[in-house]
N, C-alpha and C positions, 0 to 999 in steps of 0.2 A: 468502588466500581465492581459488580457484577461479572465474574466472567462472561457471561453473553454479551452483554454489553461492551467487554475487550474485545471480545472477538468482532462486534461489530464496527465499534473503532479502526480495528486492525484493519477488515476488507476494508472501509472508507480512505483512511492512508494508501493502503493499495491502489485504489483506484484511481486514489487523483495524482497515482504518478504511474498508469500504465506502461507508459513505454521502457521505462527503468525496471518496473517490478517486472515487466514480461521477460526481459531479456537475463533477468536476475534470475527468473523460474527456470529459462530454458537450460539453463544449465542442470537445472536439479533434474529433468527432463531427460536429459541426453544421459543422464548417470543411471539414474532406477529404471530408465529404458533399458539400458543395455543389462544391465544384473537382469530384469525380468522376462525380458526377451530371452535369452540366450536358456535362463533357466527355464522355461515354458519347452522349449526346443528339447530340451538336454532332459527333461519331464515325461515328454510324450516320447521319446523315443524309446526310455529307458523299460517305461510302462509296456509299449509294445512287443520288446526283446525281452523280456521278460516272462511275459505271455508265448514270442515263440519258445522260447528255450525251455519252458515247461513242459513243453510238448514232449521231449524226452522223457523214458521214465522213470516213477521218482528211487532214489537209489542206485543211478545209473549214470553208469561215468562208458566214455570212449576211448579207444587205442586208434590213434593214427600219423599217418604219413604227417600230417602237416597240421600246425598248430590252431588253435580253435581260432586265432586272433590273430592277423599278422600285420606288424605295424614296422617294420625294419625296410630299408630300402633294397636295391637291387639284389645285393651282395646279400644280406639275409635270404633274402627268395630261394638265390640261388643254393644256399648252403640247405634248404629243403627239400629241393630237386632232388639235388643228390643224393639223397638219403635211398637207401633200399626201400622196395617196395613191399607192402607187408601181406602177405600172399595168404591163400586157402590155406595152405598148409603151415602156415605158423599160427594162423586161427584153431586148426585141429588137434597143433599140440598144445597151446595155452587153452583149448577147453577139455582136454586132458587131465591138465595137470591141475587147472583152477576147482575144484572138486569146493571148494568155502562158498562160488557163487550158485545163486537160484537158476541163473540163464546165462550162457554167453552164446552172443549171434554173430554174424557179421553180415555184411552189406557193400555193396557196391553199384555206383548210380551212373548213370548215363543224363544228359540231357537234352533241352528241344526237340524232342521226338513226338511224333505224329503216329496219332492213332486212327485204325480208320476198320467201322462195319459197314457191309454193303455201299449207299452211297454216300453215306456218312463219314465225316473225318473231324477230329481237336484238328486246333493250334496247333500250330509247331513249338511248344511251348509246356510239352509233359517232360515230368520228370521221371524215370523210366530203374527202379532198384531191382537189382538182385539181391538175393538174402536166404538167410536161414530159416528154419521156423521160430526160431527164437527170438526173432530178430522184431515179431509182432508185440508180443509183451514190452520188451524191454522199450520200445518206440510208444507204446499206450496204441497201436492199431485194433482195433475193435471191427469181428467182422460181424455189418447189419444183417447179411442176405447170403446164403450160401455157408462155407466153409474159405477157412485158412489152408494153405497147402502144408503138408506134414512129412515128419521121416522121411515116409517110403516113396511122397512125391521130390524130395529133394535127390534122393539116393538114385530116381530110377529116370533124372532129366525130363521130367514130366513138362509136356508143353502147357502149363499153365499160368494162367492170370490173376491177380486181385485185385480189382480198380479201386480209385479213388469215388465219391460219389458223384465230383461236378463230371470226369468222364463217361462214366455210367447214364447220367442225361444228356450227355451232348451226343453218345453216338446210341443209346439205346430209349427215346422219352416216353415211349408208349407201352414198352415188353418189359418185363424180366431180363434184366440182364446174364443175370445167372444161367449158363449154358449156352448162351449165347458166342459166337465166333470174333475176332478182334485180330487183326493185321499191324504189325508192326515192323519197319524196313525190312518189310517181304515175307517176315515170319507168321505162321499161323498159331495162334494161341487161345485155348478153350478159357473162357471166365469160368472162376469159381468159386470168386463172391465180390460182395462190395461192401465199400469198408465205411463206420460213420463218419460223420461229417468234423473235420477238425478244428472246425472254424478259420479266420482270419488273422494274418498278420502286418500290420502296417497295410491294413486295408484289403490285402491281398489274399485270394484265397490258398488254406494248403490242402485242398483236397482233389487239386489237379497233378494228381500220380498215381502209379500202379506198382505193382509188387509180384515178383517170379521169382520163382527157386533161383539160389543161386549157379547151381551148375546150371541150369537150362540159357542163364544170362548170360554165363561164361561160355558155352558152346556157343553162342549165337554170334558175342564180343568179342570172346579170347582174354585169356586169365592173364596173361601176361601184359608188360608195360600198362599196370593198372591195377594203383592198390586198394585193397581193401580198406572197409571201417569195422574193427573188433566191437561189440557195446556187449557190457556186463552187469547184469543187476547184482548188487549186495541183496542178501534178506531182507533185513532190517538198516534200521538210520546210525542203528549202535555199532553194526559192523565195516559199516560203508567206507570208513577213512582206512582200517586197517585194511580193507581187502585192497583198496587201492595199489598201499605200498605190495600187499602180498604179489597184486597182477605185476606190475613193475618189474620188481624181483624174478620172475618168471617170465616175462618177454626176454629180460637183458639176458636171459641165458639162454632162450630157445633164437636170439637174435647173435649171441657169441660177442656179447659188449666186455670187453674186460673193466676190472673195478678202479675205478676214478674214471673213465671216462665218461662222456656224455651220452645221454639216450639217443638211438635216433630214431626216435620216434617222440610222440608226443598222447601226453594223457590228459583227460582235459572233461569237465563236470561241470552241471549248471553252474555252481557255485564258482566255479573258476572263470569260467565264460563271464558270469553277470559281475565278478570282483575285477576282471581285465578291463571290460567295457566302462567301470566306474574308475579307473584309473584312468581313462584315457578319456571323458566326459570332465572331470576332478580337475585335468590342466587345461580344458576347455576354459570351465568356470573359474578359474582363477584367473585366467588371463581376463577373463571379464569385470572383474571386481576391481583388478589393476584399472581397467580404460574407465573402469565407473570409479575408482577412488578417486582417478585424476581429475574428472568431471567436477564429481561434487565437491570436493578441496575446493576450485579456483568457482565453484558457485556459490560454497561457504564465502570464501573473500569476496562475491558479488551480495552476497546478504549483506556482512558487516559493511560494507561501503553503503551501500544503498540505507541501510539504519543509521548509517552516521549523518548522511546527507538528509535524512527524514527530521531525524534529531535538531540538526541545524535552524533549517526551515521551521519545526515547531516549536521553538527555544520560548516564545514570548507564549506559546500556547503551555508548556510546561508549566513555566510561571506561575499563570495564571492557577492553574489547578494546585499548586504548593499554597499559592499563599488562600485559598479558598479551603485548606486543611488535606489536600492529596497527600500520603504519605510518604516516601522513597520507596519501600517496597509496591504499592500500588504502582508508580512511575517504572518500575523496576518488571514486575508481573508482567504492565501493559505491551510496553517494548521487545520483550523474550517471547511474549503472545504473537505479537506480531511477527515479528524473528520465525516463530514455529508457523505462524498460519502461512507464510511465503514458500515453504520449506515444502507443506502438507500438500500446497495446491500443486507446485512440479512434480511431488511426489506421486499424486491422485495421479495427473494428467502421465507421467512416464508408465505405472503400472498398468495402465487400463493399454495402449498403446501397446507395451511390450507388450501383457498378453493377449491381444487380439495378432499383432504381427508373430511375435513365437505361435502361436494355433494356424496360423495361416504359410507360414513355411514348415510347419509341422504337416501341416495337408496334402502337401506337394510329395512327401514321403507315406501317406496314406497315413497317417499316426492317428490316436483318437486324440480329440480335443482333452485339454486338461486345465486348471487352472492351478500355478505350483502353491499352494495356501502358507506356507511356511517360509518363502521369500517374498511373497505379496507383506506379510507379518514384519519382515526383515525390513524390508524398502520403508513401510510406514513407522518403525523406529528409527532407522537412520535418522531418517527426514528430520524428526523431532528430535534427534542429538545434534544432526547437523545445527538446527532453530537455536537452540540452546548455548550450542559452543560458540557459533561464529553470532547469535546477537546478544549473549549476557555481557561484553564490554560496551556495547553501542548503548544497553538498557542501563547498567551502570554507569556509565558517563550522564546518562540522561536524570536519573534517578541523583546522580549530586550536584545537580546544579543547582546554584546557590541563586533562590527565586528575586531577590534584589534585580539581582545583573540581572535575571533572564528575564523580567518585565522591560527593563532597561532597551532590550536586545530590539534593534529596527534590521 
């Protein structure tokens, strides 16, 4: 026999026991749903962060207050609170003393802040930094139109502005923004340039914010009860790890940590960012493989019952083909065919399913659509180890019946 000819066999057996084979699939169903669901979700999001966190620039790591990640409950929170706050002036001695980096900046953000020219105003929904000049590079800020603010605008509290571009059209769509006047909780602030476009993340855009000297944001704010963000480029990729430890080394002394105790602060790099985020995606997915192992085990034991019960029913049909010259492995082949084509069909129907449902609560977080192709791969092996494991005793059993009896068999 043909394999096509098994396979079509196999659907036929299927068919004329719908209501068994259906409920036999939904279980394959509910398993490679949930592994491809979950991983679609865990795909598009990862893709997304990814994309933000690049945005940082490359060779650039952060000093701050509070960790890049925080998954501890109350009592961690709190143990972050508490930490000193990492001020202007412990930025000016670690860019002192860091003389190995290209750039160190720092930065401090405000948010929901409303911007407004003449009758114009954003969202209450800007995000509103202070910063250094340095603080452009090591972020990848690019200015389109105008200038960056520099030294002698930092040093001398310069009331200046750098928008982001979606601001730039919402309150200026027809002028030059550049030189242009811009109001913020009551302050007057000259533009003096606009920065390109950053694109999106999880749908959202990031180029609803602006950029001021730091001291102009601290007169305005107040430096105190509010810490800064150190960010430090390395040169190159080769010195990147070591400057890390080097900044370290030099916070904990310009912070007055004695040796064995813990930092209180935290350091933290794409690479750290995106290896937290997959630790903590990693026990998502596992717990998913759990609810989907458990699934398909007891729809493996729905296979072998539903083959044995096929087996029964077709006993006089076996026969038939034995004593007509069928071999035991043909009998053997056909049953494990079938076995896997039951296995393939919940399998098809769970993939497609999860990844239309994982893309579709991926969208509710603005994620791009994805398709995960390497456990779409996974699910359509299982399926076929599942076919194999739980129907090679059912095709075995079938495969030695002794065609005597099984003509016999009413």
């Amino acid at each position: 026999m043909y394999i096509f000819e098994i396979i079509k066999v196999a659907f036929a057996s299927l068919h004329a026991n719908k209501l068994r084979s259906s409920l036999t699939i939904v279980g394959i169903v509910v398993g490679i749903f949930s592994i491809i669901a979950i991983s679609t979700v865990i795909e598009m999001l990862q893709t997304s962060i990814e994309k933000g966190v690049s945005q940082l620039g490359q060779n650039t790591f952060q000093i701050q207050k509070w960790p890049a990640v925080q998954t501890g409950g109350p009592g961690e929170r709190a143990k972050y609170r508490n930490r000193p706050d990492i001020t202007i002036e412990d930025y000016f001695r670690l860019k002192e003393k860091l003389v190995e980096a290209s750039f160190v900046g720092a930065e401090q953000w405000n948010f929901g802040k409303i911007l407004k020219a003449g009758n114009k105003e954003t969202n209450p929904n800007i995000q509103v930094s202070g910063c250094t000049p340095e603080a452009f590079p090591t972020n990848k800020w690019v200015v389109e139109s105008g200038r960056a603010f520099n030294e002698r605008d930092f040093q001398s509290y310069s009331r200046f502005i750098v928008l982001g571009p979606d601001i730039a059209k919402t309150l200026f769509p027809n002028i030059n923004a550049v030189g242009q006047e811009v109001t913020i909780d009551g302050y007057k602030l000259k533009v003096l340039g606009v920065l390109e476009s950053l694109g999106d993340v999880f749908g959202q855009s990031q180029d609803n914010f602006a950029v001021m000297p730091l001291t102009t944001f601290q007169s305005m704010y107040g430096k105190r009860s509010r810490s800064i963000n150190i960010t430090v480029m390395a040169p190159d990729k080769e010195s990147y790890n070591e400057l890390i430890e080097i900044a370290e080394g030099y916070f904990r002394t310009i912070r007055k940590i004695e040796p064995g105790k813990e930092n209180d602060f935290d350091i933290w790099s794409n690479e750290q960012i995106l290896t937290r985020i997959n630790d903590i995606t990693s026990g998502v997915r596992i717990g998913s493989i759990v609810v989907a192992a458990i699934a398909l085990l007891a729809a493996g034991v729905g296979i072998m019952n539903i083959m044995l019960v096929s087996i029964t029913e077709r006993t006089k049909e076996i026969g038939i083909r034995k004593a007509i010259g069928a071999k035991k492995i043909n009998i053997l082949f056909q049953f494990i065919t079938e076995a896997i084509t039951l296995s393939l069909i919940g399998g098809v129907v769970g993939i497609v399913i999860g990844v239309l449902v994982g893309n579709l609560a991926g969208s509710f977080l603005n994620a791009t659509a994805v398709i995960p192709i390497d456990w779409v791969l996974i699910g359509v092996f299982l399926c076929i180890i599942i076919g194999v494991s739980f129907g090679t005793y059912p095709a075995y059993k079938a495969a030695n019946l002794d065609p005597i009896e099984a003509l016999r068999y009413e």
